[in-house]
TORNU-65624 format. One line per field, with one value per residue: residue in one letter; chain; x, y, z of N, C-alpha, C in turn. Coordinates in nm, 3 decimals. Layout:
<atoms>
code = a,... $
unit = A,... $
nX = X,... $
nY = Y,... $
nZ = Z,... $
caX = X,... $
caY = Y,... $
caZ = Z,... $
cX = X,... $
cY = Y,... $
cZ = Z,... $
</atoms>
This chain:
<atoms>
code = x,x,x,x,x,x,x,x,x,x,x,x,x,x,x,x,x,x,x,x,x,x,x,x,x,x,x,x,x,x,x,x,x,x,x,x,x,x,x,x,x,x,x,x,x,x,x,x,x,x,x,x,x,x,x,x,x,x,x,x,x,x,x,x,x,x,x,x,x,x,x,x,x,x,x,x,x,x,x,x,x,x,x,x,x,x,x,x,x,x,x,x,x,x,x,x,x,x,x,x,x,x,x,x,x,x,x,x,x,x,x,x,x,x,x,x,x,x,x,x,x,x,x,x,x,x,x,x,x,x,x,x,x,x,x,x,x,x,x,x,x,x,x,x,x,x,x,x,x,x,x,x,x $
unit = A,A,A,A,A,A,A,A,A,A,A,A,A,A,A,A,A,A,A,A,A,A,A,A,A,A,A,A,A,A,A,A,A,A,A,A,A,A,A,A,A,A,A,A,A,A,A,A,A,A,A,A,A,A,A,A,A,A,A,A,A,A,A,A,A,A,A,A,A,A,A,A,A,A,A,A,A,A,A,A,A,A,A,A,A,A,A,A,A,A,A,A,A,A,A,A,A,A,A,A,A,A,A,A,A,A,A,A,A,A,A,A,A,A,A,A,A,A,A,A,A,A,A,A,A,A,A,A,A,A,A,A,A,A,A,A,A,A,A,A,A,A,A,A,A,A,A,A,A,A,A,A,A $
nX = -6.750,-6.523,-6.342,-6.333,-6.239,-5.991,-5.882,-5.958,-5.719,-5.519,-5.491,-5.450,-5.219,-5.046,-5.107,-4.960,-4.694,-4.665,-4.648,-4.398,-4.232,-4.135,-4.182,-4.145,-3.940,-3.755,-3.649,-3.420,-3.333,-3.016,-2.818,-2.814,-2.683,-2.667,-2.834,-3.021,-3.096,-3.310,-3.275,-3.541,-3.559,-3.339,-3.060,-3.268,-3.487,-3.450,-3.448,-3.723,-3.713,-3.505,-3.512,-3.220,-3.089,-3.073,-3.062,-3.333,-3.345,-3.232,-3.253,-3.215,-3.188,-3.101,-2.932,-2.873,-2.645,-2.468,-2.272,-1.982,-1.721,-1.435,-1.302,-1.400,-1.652,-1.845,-2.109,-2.207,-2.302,-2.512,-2.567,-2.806,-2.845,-3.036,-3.109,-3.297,-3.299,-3.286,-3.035,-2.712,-2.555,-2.279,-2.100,-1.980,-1.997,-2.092,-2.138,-2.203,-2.134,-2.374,-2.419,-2.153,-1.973,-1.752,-1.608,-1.762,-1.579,-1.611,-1.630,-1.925,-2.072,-2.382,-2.592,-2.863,-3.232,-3.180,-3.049,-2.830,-2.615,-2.612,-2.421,-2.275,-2.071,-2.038,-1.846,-2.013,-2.019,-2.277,-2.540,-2.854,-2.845,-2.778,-2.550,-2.585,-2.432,-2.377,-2.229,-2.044,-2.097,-2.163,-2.337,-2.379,-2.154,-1.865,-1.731,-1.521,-1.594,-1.700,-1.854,-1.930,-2.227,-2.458,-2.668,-3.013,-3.063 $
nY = 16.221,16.207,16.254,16.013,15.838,15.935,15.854,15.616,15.510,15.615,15.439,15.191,15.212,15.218,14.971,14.803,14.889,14.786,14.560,14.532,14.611,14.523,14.553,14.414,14.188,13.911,13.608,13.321,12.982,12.884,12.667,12.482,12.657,12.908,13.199,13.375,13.730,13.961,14.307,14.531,14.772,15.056,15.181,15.219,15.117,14.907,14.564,14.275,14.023,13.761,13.336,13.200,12.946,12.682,12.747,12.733,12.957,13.197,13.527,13.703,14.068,14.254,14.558,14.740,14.977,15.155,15.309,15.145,15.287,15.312,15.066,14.926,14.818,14.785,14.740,14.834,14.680,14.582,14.354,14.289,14.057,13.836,13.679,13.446,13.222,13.065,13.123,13.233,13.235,13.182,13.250,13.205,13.407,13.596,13.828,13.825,13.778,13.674,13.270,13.257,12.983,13.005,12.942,13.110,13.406,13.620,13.654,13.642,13.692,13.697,13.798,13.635,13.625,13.899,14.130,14.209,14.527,14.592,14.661,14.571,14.486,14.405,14.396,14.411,14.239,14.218,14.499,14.427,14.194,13.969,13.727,13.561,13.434,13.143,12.994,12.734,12.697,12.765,12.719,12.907,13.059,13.002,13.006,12.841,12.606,12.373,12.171,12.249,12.274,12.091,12.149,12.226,12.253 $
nZ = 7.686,7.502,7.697,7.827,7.653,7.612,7.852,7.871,7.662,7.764,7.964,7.852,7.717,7.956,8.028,7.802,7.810,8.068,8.078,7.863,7.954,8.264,8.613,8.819,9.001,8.849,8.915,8.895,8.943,9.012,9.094,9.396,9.538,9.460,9.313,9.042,9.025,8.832,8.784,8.928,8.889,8.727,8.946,9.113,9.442,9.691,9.557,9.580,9.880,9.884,9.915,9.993,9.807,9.886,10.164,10.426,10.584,10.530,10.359,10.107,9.917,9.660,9.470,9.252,9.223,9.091,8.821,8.676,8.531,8.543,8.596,8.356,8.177,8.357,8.662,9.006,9.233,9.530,9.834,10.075,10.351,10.557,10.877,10.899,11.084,11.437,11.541,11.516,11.194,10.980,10.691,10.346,10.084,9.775,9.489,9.182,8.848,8.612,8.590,8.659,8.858,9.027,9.381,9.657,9.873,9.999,10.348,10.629,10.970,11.102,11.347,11.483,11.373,11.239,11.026,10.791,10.708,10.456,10.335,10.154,9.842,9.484,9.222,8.869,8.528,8.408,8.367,8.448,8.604,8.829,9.048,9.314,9.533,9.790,10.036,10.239,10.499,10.847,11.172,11.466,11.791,11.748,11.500,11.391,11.537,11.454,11.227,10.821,10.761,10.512,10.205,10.235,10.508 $
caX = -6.715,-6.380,-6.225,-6.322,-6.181,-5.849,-5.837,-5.878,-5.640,-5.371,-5.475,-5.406,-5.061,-4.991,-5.095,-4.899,-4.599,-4.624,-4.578,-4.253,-4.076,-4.202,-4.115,-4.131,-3.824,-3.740,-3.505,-3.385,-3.227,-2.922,-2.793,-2.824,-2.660,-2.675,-2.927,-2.982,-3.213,-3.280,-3.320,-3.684,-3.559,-3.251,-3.040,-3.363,-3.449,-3.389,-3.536,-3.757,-3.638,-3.522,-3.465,-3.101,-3.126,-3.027,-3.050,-3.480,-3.366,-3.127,-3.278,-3.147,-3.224,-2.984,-2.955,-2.803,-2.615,-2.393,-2.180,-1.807,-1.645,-1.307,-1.319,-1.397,-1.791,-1.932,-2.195,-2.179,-2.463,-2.528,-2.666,-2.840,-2.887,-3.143,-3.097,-3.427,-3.239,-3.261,-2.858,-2.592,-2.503,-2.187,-2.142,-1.907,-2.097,-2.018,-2.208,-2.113,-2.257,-2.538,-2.367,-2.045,-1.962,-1.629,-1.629,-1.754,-1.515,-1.630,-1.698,-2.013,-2.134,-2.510,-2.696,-3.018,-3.321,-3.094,-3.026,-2.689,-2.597,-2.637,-2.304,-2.151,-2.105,-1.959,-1.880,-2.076,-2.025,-2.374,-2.617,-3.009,-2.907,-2.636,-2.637,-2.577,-2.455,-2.369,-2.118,-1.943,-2.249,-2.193,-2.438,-2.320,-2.080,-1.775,-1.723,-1.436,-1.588,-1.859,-1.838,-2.047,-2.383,-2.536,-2.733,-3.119,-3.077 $
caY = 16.106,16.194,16.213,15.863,15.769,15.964,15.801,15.461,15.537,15.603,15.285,15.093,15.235,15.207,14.828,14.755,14.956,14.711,14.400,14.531,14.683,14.445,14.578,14.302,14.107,13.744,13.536,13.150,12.909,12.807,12.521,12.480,12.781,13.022,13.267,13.487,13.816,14.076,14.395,14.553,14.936,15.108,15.262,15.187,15.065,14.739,14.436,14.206,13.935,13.594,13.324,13.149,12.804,12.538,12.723,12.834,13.062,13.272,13.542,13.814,14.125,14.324,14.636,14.818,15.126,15.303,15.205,15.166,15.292,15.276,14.949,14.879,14.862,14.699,14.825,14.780,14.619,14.595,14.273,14.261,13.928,13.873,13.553,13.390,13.108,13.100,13.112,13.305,13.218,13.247,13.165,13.269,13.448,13.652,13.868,13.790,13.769,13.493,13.188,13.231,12.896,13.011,12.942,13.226,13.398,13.716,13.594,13.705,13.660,13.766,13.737,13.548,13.716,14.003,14.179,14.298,14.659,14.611,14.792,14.465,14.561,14.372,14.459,14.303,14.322,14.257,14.580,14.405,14.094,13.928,13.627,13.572,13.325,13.110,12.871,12.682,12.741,12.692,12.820,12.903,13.204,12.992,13.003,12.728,12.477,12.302,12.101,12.328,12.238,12.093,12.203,12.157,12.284 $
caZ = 7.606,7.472,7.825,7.867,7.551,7.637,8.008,7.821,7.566,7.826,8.089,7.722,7.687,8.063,8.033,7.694,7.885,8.196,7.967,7.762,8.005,8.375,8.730,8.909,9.010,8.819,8.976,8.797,9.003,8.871,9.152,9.495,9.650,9.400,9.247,8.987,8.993,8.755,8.906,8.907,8.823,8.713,8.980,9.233,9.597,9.719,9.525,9.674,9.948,9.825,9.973,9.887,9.719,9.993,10.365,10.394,10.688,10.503,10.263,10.049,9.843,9.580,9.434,9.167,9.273,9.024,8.697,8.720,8.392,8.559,8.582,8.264,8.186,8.554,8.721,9.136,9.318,9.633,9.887,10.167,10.392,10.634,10.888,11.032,11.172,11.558,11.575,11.427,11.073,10.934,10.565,10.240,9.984,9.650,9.416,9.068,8.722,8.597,8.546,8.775,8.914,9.109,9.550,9.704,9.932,10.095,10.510,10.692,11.069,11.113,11.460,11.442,11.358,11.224,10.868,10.733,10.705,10.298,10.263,10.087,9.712,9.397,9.065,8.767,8.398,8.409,8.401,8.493,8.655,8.920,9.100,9.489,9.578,9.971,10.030,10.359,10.625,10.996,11.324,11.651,11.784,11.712,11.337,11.367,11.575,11.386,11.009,10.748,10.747,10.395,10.175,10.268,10.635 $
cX = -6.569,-6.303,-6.238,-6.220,-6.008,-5.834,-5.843,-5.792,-5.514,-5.345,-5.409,-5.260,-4.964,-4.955,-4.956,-4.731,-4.533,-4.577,-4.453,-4.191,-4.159,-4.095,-4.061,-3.987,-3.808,-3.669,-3.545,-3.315,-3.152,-2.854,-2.812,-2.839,-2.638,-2.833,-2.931,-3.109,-3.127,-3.348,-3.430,-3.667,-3.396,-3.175,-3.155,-3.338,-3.432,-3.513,-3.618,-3.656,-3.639,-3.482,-3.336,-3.144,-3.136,-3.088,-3.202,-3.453,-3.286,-3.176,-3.165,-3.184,-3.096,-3.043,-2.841,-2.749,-2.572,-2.318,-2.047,-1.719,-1.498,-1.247,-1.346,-1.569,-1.849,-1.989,-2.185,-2.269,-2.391,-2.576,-2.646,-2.899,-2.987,-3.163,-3.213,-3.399,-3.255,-3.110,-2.747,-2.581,-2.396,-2.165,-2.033,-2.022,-2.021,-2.150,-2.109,-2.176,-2.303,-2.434,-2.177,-2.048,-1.830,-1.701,-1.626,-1.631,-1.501,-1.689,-1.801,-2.066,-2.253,-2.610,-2.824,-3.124,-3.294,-3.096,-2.909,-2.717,-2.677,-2.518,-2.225,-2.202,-1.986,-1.947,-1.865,-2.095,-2.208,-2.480,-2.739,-3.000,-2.746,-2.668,-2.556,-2.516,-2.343,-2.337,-2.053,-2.016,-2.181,-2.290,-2.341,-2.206,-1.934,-1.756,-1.642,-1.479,-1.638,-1.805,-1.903,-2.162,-2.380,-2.646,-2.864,-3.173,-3.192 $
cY = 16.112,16.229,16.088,15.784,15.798,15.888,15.645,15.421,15.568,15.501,15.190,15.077,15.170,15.043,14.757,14.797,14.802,14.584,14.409,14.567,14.643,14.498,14.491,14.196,13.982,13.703,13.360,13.139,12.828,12.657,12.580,12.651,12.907,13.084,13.372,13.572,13.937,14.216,14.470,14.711,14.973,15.160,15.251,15.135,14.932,14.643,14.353,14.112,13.786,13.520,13.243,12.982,12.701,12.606,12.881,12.916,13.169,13.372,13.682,13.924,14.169,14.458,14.712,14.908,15.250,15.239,15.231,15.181,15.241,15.149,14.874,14.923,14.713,14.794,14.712,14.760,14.586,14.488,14.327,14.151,13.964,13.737,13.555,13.281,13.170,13.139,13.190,13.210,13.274,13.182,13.303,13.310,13.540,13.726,13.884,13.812,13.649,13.403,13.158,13.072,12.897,12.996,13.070,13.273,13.506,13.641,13.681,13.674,13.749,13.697,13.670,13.657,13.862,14.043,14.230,14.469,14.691,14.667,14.679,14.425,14.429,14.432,14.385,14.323,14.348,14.365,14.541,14.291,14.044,13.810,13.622,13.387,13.241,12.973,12.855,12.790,12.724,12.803,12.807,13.026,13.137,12.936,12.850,12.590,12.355,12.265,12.205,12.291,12.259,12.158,12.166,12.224,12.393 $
cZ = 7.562,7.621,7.859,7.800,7.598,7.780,7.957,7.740,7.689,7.901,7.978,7.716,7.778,8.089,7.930,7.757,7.953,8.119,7.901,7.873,8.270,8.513,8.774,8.864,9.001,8.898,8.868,8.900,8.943,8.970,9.302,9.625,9.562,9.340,9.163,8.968,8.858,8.852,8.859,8.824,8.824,8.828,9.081,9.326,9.565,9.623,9.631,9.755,9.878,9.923,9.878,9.871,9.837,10.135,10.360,10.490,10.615,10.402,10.218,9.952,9.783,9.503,9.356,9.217,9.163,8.889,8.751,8.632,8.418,8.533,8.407,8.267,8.258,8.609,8.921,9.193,9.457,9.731,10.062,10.223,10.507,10.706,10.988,11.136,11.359,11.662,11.482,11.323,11.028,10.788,10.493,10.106,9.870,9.561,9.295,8.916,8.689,8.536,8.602,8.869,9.030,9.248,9.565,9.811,10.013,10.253,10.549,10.814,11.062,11.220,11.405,11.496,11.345,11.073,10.878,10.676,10.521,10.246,10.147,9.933,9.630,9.296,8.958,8.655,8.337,8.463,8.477,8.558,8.753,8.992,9.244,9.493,9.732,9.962,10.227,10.498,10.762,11.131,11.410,11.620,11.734,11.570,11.292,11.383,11.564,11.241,10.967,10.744,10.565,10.401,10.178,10.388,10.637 $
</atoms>
């Protein structure tokens, strides 16, 4: 009887735990082509996959890595893209903090049905949350020769 009590006395804790302090990864959409997650664990693996606001083939995860005192106090995260599209994607993107409205301006080509290395890092005054976000779209191998594709595609 009292090992029951102690094994429900800790599932109690474990539950009351999971509610204050929640793994699982939020995200808010703040407009079209941006997003903002919080990240599921400190210093942990990759977040789940999102997808980005406007283009449903295009998704993305993020991840915390390290702090950056030098810098001031920024911590450096990490994304990884992931294109389902049947065609190369090329697109400007940025990892920033929640509520960043500036044009992204890092470039990316990513074969179709492909994922990015993950090596492509920002740095964010925000510790638990960052937002992604994907700007000036076009398919096909020549990056130049095509308008951008809106948002919707």
């Amino acid at each position: 009887m009292k090992n029951l009590l102690v094994t429900i006395s800790i599932v109690g804790m474990m539950v009351c735990l999971a509610f204050k302090y929640p793994i699982a990864m939020q995200d808010s959409h703040n407009t079209n082509n941006q997003r903002t997650l919080n990240k599921p664990n400190r210093f942990g693996p990759w977040g789940l996959w999102k997808t980005t606001g406007c283009y449903r083939g295009l998704d993305f995860r993020v991840r915390r890595t390290q702090e950056d005192s030098f810098n001031g106090e920024k911590y450096e995260w990490e994304v990884q893209f992931r294109n389902r599209y049947a065609d190369v994607i090329n697109f400007n993107f940025k990892i920033t903090y929640p509520g960043d409205d500036s044009e992204p301006g890092g470039r990316m080509s990513l074969d179709a049905n492909n994922t990015s290395n993950g090596e492509d890092w920002g740095l964010v005054e925000a510790s638990e949350r960052c937002q992604i976000s994907v700007a000036k779209v076009r398919f096909g191998e020549d990056d130049g020769a095509k308008p951008y594709v809106e948002c919707g595609h």
